[in-house]
N, C-alpha and C positions, 0 to 999 in steps of 0.2 A: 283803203280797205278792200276795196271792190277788185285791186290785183291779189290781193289775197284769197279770194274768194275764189276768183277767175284758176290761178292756179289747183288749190285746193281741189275744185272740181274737174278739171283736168286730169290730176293725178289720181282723182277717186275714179271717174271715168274710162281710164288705161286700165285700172285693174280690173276695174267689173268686167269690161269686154274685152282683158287680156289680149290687150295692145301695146305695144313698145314704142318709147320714143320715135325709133324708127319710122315706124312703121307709120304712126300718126303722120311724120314729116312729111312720109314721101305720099299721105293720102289727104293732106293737107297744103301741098304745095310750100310750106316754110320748110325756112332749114331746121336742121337736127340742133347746130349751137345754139340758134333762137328757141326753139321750145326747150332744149336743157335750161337755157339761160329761166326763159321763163317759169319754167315748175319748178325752180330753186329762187325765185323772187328775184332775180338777177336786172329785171327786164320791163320794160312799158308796150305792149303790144299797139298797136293803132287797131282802130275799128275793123278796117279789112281784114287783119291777119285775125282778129278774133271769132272772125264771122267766118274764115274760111277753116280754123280750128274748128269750131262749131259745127260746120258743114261735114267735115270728117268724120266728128263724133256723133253724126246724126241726132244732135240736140239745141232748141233755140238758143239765142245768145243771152237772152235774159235768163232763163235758167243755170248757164252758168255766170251770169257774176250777180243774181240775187237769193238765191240758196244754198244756203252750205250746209254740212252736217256736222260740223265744228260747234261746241257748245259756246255759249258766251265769253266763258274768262279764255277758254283759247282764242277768241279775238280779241279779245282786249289784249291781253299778248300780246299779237301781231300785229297790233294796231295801236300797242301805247295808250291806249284807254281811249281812242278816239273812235269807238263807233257809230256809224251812220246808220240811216235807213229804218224801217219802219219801227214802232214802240213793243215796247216785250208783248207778248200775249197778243199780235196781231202778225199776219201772213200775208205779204204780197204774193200773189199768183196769177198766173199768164194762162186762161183759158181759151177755147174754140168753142163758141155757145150761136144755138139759132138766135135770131133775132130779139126775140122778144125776151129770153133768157138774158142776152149778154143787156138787156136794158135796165130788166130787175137786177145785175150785178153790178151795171152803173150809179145807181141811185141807192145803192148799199153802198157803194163805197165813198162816194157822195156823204154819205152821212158822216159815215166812220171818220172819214179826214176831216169834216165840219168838227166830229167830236175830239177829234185828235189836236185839234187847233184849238181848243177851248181848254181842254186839258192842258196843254203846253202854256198857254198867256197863265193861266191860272199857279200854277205849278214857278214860272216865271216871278209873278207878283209876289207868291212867297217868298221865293227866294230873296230877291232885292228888298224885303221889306225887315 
């Protein structure tokens, strides 16, 4: 799913900042076949090549392969009904917080995943029972 994602936001990214394959290629150091390959799901990128896309696109590498603007049943689509990652009506997000901020964001999500894991076992037990 997460090449799907990766992609998606790729090609959403080329448009907003009306960039070309091209153009990405040669400000990204890959080749032009690898990134076609890639925005048509042709392709497995390795970490580097993702990070060095990234780098081009002036955007972290977790925001491109944990937000999309694809609504759900288009990734189930693309994904065959197997989506990952976090549960409906919750958002992973990657902030730059002073100290004592990003502490209070730790121990929120700290919670959340405690609650998300008690949900899940729970949700589990019905199911098998």
């Amino acid at each position: 799913m997460y090449n799907h994602i990766f992609f998606t936001n790729i090609l959403r990214l080329l448009d907003e900042k009306d960039i070309t394959k091209e153009e990405l290629s040669k400000m990204s150091g890959v080749s032009l076949g690898f990134i076609c390959d890639l925005t048509n799901g042709k392709s497995n990128p390795s970490l580097r090549i993702m990070e060095q896309i990234a780098d081009a696109l002036e955007t972290s590498l977790p925001a491109l392969l944990e937000e999309t603007d694809l609504d759900r049943h288009s990734l189930e689509l693309l994904t065959g009904g197997k989506i990952r990652g976090v549960a409906e009506g919750f958002e992973r997000v990657s902030l730059l917080l002073p100290t004592h901020q990003a502490f209070i964001a730790k121990q929120w999500s700290k919670a959340t995943t405690e609650q998300l894991k008690i949900q899940q076992q729970t949700a589990h037990k019905n199911n098998s029972a």
